[in-house]
C-alpha positions in Angstrom: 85.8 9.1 249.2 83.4 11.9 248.9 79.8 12.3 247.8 78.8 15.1 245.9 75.1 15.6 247.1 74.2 17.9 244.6 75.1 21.3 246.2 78.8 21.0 247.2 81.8 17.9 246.7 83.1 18.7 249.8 85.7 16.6 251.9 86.7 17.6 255.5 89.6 15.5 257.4 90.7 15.3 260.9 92.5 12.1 261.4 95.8 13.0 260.5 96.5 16.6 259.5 94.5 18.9 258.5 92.8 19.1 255.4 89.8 20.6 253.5 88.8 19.5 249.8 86.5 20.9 247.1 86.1 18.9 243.7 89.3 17.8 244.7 90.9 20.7 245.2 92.7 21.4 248.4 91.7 24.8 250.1 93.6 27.0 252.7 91.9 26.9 256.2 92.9 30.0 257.1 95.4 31.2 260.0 96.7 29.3 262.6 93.6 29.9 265.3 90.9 29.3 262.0 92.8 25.7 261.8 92.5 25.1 265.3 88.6 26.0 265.6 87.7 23.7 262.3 90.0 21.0 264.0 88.1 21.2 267.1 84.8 21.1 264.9 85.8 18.1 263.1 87.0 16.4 265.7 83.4 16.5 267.6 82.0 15.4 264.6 78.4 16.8 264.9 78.4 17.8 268.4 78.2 21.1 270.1 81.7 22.7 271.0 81.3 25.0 273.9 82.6 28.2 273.5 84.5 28.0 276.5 86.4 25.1 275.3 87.5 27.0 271.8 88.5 29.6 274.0 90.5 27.5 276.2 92.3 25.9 272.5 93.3 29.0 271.4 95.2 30.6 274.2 96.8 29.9 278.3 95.7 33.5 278.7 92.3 34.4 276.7 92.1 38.3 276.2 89.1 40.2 276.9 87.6 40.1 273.3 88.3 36.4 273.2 84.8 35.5 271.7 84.6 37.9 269.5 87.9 36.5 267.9 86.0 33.1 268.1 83.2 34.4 266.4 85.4 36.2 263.4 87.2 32.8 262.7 83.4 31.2 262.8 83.1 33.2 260.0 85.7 32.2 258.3 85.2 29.0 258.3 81.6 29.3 257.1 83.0 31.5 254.1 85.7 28.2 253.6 83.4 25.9 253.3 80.4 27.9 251.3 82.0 30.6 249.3 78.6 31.9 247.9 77.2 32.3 251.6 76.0 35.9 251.8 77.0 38.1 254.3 75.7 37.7 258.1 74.1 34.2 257.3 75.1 31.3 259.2 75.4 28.5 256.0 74.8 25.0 256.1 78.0 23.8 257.8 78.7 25.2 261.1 75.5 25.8 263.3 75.0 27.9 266.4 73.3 28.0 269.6 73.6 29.6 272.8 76.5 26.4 273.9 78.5 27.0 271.4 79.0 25.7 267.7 78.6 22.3 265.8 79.4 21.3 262.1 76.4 20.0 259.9 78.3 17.2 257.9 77.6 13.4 257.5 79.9 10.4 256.5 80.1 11.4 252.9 82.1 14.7 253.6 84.1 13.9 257.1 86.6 11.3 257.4 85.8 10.6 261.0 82.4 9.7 260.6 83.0 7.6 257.6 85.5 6.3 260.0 83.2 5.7 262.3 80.0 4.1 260.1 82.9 1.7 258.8 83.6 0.6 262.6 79.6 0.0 263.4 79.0 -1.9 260.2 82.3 -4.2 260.6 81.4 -5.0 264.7 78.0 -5.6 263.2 79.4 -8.0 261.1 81.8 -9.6 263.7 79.1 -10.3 266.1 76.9 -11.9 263.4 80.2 -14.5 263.2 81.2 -12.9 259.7 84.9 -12.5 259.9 86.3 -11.8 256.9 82.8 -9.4 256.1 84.3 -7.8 259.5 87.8 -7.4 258.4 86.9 -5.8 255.2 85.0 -3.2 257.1 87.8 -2.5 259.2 90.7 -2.8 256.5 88.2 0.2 254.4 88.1 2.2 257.7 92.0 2.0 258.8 93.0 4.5 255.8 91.4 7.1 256.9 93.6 7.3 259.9 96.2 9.4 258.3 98.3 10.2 261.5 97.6 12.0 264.9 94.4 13.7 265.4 94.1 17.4 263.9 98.3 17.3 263.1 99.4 20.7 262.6 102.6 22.5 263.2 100.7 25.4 264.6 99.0 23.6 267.7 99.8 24.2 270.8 101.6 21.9 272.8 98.5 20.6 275.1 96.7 19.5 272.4 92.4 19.5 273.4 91.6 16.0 274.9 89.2 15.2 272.1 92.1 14.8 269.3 93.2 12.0 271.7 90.1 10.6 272.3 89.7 10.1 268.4 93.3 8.9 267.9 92.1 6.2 270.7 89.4 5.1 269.1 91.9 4.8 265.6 94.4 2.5 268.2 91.4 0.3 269.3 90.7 -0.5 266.2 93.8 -1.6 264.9 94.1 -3.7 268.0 90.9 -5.5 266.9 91.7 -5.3 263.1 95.1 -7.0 264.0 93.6 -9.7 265.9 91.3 -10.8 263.2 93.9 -10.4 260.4 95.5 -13.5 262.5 92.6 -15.7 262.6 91.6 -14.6 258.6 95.8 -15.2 257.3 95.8 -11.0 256.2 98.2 -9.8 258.3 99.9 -7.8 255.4 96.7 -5.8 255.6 97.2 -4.1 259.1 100.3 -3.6 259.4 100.8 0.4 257.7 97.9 1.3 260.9 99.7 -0.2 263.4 103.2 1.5 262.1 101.2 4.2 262.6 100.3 3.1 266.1 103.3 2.1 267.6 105.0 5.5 266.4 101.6 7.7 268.2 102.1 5.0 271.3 106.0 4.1 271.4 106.4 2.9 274.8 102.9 0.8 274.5 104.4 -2.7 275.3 101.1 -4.8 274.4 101.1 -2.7 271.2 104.4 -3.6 270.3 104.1 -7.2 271.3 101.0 -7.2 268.9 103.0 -5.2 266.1 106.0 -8.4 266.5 103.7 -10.7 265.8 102.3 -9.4 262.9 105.9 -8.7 261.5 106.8 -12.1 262.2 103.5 -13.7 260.2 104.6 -11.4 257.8 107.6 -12.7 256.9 109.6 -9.4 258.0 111.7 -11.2 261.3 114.8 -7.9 260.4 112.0 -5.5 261.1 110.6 -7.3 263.9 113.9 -7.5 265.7 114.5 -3.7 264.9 110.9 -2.4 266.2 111.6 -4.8 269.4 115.3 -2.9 270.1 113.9 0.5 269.8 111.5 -0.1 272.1 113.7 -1.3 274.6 116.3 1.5 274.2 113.0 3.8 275.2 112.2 2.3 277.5 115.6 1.8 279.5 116.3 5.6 278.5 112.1 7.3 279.2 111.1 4.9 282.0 114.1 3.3 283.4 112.9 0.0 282.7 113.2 -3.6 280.7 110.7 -4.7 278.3 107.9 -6.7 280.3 106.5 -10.4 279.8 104.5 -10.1 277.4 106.7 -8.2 274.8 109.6 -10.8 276.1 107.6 -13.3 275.1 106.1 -11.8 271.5 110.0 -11.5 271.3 110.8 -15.2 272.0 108.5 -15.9 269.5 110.1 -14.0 266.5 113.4 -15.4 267.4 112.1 -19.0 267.3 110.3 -18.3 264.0 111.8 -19.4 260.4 109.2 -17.1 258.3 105.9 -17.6 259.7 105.9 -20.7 262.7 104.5 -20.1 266.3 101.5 -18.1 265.4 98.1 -18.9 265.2 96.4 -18.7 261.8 100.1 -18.3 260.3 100.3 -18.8 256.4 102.0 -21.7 255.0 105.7 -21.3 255.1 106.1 -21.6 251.3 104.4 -18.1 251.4 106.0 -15.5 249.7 108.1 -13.1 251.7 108.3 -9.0 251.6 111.1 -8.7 248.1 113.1 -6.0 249.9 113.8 -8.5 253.0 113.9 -11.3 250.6 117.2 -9.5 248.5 118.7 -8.1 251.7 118.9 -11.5 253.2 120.0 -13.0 249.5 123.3 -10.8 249.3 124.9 -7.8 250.8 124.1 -4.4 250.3 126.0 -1.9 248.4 128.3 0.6 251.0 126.6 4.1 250.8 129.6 6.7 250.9 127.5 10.1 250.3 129.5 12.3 252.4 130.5 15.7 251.0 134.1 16.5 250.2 136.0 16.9 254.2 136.4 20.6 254.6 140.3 21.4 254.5 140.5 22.9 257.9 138.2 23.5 260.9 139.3 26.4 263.1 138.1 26.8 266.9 136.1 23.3 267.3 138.5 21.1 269.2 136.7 20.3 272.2 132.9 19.8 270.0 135.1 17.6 267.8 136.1 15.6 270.8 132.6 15.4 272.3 131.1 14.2 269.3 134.1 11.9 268.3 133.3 10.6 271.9 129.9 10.0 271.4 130.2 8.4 268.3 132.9 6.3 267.9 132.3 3.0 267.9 129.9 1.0 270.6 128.9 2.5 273.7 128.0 -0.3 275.1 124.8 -0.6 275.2 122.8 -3.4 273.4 119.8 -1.0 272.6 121.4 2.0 271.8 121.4 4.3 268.5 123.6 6.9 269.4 122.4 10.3 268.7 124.6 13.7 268.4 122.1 16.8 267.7 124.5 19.5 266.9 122.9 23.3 266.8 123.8 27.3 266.6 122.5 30.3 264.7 122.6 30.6 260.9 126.1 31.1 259.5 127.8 29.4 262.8 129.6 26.2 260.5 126.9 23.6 261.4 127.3 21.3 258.4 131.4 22.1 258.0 131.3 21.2 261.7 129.5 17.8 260.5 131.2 16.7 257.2 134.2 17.0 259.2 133.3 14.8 262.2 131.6 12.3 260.0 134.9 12.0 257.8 136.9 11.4 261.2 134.3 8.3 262.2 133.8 7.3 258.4 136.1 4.1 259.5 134.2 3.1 262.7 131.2 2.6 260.6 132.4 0.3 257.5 129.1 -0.8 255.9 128.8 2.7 254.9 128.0 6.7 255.5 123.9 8.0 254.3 123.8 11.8 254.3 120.8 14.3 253.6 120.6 18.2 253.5 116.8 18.3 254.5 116.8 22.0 253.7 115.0 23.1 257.1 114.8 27.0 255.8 115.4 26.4 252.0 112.7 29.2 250.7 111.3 26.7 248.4 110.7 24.2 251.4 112.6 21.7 253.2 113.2 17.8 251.9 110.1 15.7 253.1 111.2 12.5 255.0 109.7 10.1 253.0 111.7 11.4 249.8 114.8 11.1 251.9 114.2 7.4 253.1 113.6 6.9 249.5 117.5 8.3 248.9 118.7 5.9 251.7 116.7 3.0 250.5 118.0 2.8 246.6 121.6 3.9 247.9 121.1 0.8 250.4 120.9 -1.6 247.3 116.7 -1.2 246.7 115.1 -0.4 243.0 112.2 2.5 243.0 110.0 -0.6 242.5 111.0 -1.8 246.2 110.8 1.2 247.7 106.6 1.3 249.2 104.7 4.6 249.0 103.9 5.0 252.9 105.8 6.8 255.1 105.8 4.3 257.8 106.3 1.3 255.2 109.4 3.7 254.3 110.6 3.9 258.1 110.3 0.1 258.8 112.2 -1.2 255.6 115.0 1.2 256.0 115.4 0.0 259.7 115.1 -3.3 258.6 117.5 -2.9 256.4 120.4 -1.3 258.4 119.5 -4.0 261.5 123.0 -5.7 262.0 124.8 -2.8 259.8 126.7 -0.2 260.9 126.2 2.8 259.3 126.6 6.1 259.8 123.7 8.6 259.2 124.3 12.7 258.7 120.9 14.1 258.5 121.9 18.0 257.9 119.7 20.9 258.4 117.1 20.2 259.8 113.9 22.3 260.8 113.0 20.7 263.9 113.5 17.0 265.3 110.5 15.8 263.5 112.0 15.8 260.3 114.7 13.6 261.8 112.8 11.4 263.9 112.0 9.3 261.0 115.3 8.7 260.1 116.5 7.1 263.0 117.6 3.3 262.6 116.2 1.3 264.9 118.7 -1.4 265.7 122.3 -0.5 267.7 125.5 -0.6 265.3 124.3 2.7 263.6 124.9 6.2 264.4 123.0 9.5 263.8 124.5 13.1 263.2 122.1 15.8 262.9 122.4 19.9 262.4 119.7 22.4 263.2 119.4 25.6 263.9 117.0 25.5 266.9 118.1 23.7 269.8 116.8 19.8 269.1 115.6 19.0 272.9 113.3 16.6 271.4 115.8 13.9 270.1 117.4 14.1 273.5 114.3 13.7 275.4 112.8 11.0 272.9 116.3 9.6 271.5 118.7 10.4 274.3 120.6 12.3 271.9 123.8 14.6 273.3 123.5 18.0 272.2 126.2 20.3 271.4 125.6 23.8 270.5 128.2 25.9 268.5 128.9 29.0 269.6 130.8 31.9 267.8 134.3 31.8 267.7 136.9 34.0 269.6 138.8 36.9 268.1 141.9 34.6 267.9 139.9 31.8 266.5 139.0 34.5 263.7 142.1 35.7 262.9 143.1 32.2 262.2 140.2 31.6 260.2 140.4 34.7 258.1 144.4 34.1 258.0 143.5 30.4 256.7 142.0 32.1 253.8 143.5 34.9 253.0 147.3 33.8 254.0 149.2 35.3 257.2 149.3 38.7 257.7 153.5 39.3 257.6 153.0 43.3 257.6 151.0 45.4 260.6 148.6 46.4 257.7 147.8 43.3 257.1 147.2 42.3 260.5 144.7 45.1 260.8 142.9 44.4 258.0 142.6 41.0 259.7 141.9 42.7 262.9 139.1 44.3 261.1 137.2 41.7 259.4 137.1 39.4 262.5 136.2 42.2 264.4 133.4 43.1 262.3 132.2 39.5 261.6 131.6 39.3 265.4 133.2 35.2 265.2 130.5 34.0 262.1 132.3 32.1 260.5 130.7 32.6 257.3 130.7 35.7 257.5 134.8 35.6 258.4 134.7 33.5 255.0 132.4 35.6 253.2 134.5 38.7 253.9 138.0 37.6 253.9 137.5 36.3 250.2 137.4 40.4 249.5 140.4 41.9 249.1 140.3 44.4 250.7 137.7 44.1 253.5 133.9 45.9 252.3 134.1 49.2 253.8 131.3 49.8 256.6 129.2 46.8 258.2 127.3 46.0 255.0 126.2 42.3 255.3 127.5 40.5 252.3 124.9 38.8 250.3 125.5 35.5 251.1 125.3 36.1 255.0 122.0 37.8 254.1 120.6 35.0 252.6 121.3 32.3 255.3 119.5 34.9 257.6 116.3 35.4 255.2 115.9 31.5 255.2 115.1 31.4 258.8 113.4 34.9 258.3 110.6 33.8 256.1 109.8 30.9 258.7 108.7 32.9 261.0 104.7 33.5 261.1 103.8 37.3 260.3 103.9 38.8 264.4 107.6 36.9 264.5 108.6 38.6 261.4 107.0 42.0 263.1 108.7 41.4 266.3 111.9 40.3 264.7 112.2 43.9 262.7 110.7 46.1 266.0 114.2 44.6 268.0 116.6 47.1 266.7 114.7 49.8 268.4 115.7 48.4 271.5 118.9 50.2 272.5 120.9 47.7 274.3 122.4 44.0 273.6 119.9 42.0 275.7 116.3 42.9 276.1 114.0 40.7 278.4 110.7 38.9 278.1 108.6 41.6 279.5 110.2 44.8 277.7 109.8 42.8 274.5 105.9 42.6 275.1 105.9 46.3 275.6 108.3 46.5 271.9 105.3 44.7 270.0 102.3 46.5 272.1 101.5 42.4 272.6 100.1 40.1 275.5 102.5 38.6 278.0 101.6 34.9 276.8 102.0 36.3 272.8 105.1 37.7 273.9 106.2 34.7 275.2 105.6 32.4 272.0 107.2 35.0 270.0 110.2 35.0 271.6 109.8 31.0 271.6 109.5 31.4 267.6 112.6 33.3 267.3 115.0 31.3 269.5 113.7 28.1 267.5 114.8 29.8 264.2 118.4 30.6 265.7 117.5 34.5 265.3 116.9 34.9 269.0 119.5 33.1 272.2 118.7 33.2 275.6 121.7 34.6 277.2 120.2 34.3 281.0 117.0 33.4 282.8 114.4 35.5 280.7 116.7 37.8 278.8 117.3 37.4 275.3 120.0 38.7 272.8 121.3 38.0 268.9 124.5 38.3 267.4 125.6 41.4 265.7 125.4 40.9 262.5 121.4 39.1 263.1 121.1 42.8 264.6 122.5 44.7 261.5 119.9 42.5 259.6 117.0 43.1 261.6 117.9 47.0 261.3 117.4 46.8 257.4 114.3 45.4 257.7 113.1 47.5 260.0 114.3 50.5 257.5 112.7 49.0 255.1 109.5 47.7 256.3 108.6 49.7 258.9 107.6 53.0 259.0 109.1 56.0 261.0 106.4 56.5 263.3 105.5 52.8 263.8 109.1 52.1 264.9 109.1 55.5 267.1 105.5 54.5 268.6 107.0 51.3 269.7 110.4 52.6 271.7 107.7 54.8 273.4 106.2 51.9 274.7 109.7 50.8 275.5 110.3 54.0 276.9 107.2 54.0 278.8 107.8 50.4 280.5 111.5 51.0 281.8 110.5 54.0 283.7 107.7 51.7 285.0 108.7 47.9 284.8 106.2 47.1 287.2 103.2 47.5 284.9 104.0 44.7 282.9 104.4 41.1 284.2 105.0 37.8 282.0 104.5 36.0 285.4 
């Protein structure tokens, strides 16, 4: 897709996430704020970005030497893209005037304008009367739409208007694309974009009345009844609502449909059908059973195990419902034992099988992509590697097909966030969904009407029983201090109860054992370098809970840093608000922080920053997060 024009092979994109190509080669944009101005850059696509506006991306409350920190990532950027650029000079790529900034690139080294030249030269065509010239115009530019506008997990939750605006403009044309890939019999050739669509828009009802339709001419009627089930469960659980005429009616239509009758410009019938649809119709699928072993016991987790066995088991009644449970707590808290167990106990209520994943949230060497795991689902579901298609979305819509009418049960275990779950949702009732985490997954609930559940640390009896479970019953008053003792130092982990009952006798001191250690690094090396600051400054706080304000005073940081540091380490499981703006971690989190802060942190950095503590407690009025 790129030109080389004699001085540089550069490739920029925007629509989707972020990327930036030399020769082929993918370069690093820099830190999170650098990826946010070149986003904002790209996405105007040769117009002037006020600095006001950059300013406005970048932070809720811009400090005083905001525009200087605009002006260093300007910098960096120009360095990105022209390595040899000497020092001081402004390059060829990113201009400046007194407005702000604009990038100097054409449609041979930005997607979106390439994007864009594609779109004029295909309406051109379509007003001249040349549909199929049209279509092909379109079909080149719909690629290029990779996913939402700018995609990055760094930006901030109000994303700048103009990454929508573009992502509009990508959904407008796969309206348009659609409707002449009816009238020209090449429906197969939309459908990835408006996958794509229906996942950026999912309570869009026209969308998804156009996306039915398109199924259905396709041959794919599973998927078309899935798609039209999710939607409604959304909408009955977002807005309160049923699906309106028109996506009634696009409904109708796929039910009265035998392969491709009832829509216009609709392939012959003999036309061949998707293969994966095709053999799933032809003969059953294979029943997945991937669960790990059942744990032998699970100590302190009645009432979870009854509100999960309650959400679970069986039908809940409702026609367009996947029931969700999103089960959460710190690292080392039993998540997945937790899970293999109550999965085991509803294995029967779901006979046409059990898929499970470990997606490795805070693995070191990165977490499972989703795709790769809806390949695992789809070749345990009966489907060779040949079947399988290389698109994400492709990926989501057969595997939903597939388990339309099924029910299965689904662990998804250890996940990062709810976007690497989100994809692995079935889309038709019958199925079930299980999923761990250690950050609280409030987005399943809110976009999935999952139930959460949140493990908590168990009680000293609870411990004894656990360590006793390993260790055997203590008969001697010895033996039931040395019990004593571990649970009491293991604070109710229960790896760590299982990590230090299997020595005999108890490690002498509070020395972490290695393995505890390593479930807290994972979530350790997640964090983004202030977190991981932060993070090792808390020991030098003197009590349990320290609030939102004291901890900006810790770090020497801004009220709104503060804030989205404290946001980064409750997400990671190393931070739990205990009350409204106060924050604490349990104590063994706390013993681990302390050798990193011994560690990393120098003497005087870690006495400079309980002066600021010091400082703010005797006056907690200088320092506000309001």
């Amino acid at each position: 897709m790129t030109v080389d024009d004699g001085e540089t092979d550069l490739w920029l994109e925007v629509m989707g996430p972020l990327r930036v190509r030399r020769s082929g080669v993918e370069l690093d944009p820099g830190p999170r704020q650098q990826r946010l101005v070149l986003a904002l850059l790209l996405a105007h696509a040769g117009r002037t970005v006020p600095v006001g506006e950059i300013v406005d991306a970048l932070w809720e409350d811009p400090p005083a030497h905001a525009v200087n920190v605009v002006q260093r990532h300007i910098g960096g950027l120009r360095r990105l893209l022209e390595p040899d650029l000497a020092a001081r000079s402004t390059g060829r790529w990113i201009a400046s005037d007194p407005a702000g900034y604009r990038l100097l690139a054409g449609a041979e080294h930005l997607d979106l304008l390439r994007f864009r030249a594609l779109v004029r030269r295909g309406a051109a065509a379509e007003r001249a009367g040349h549909v199929e010239e049209a279509l092909s115009h379109y079909v080149e530019a719909l690629p290029l739409w990779r996913g939402a506008c700018g995609s990055m997990p760094e930006l901030p939750s109000q994303q700048p208007a103009v990454f929508g605006a573009v992502d509009r403009e990508c959904v407008d044309l796969v309206r348009r694309t659609a409707d002449l890939a009816h009238r020209g019999c090449a429906v197969r050739l939309v459908l990835p974009a408006l996958r794509r669509a229906t996942e950026l828009h999912p309570l869009d009802e026209a969308l998804h009345a156009q996306f039915l339709g398109t199924l259905s001419a396709d041959g794919k009627q599973a998927e078309a009844i899935a798609v039209y089930q999710d939607i409604c469960r959304r909408l009955a659980e977002e807005l309160d609502v049923g699906p309106g005429a028109q996506l009634r009616q696009a409904y109708a239509k796929v039910l009265r449909a035998d392969g491709t009758h009832g829509l216009p410009g609709a392939a012959p019938r003999h036309r061949s059908r998707d293969a994966a649809t095709t053999r799933a119709r032809a003969a059953p699928l294979p029943v997945p059973a991937q669960l790990p072993q059942d744990p032998p016991r699970v100590v302190g987790r009645d009432e979870e195990l009854r509100r999960g066995l309650d959400a679970l088991d069986g039908p809940d009644g409702s026609p367009a419902a996947v029931p969700i449970l999103a089960v959460d707590g710190l690292p080392g808290i039993g998540k997945t034992t937790f899970a293999v167990h109550l999965a085991h106990r509803l294995s029967a209520a779901y006979p046409d099988g059990q898929l499970h994943v470990d997606m490795r949230g805070f693995a070191p060497d990165g977490p499972t992509d989703p795709g790769e795991a809806l390949r695992g689902f789809l070749t345990a579901l009966g489907l060779s590697d040949a079947e399988v298609p290389a698109a994400l979305q492709a990926r989501v819509g057969l595997y939903r097909s597939a388990l339309a009418g099924r029910r299965v049960l689904v662990l998804v275990d250890n996940v990062r966030d709810a976007e690497q779950a989100r994809h692995l949702v079935p889309g038709a009732p019958g199925c079930a969904v299980l999923v761990t985490g250690r950050g609280r997954l409030t987005a399943l609930a809110t976009g999935f009407g999952a139930r959460l559940v949140n493990l908590d640390v168990l009680s000293p009896a609870q411990s004894r029983e656990l360590v006793a479970s390993r260790v055997g019953v203590a008969r001697t008053p010895a033996g039931r201090h040395a019990v004593d003792q571990v649970a009491r130092r293991c604070g109710g982990l229960p790896l760590a109860l299982a990590a230090v009952a299997a020595h005999a006798p108890p490690p002498a001191g509070d020395a972490l054992d290695s393995r505890v250690r390593e479930a807290f690094s994972w979530s350790y090396r997640l964090l983004g370098p202030r977190a991981r600051r932060l993070f090792r400054l808390l020991p030098v706080h003197p009590g349990p809970a320290i609030a939102a304000p004291a901890v900006a005073c810790l770090l020497g940081a801004s009220a709104a840093e503060a804030r989205a540091l404290v946001g980064e380490l409750v997400r990671a499981g190393l931070l739990v608000e205990r009350g409204a703006g106060r924050y604490d971690s349990h104590d063994l989190i706390r013993a681990y922080a302390h050798e990193l802060s011994v560690e990393a942190e120098p003497e005087a950095v870690r006495r400079e920053a309980l002066g600021r503590l010091a400082d703010h407690y005797r006056q907690p009025d200088l320092v506000s997060l309001r």
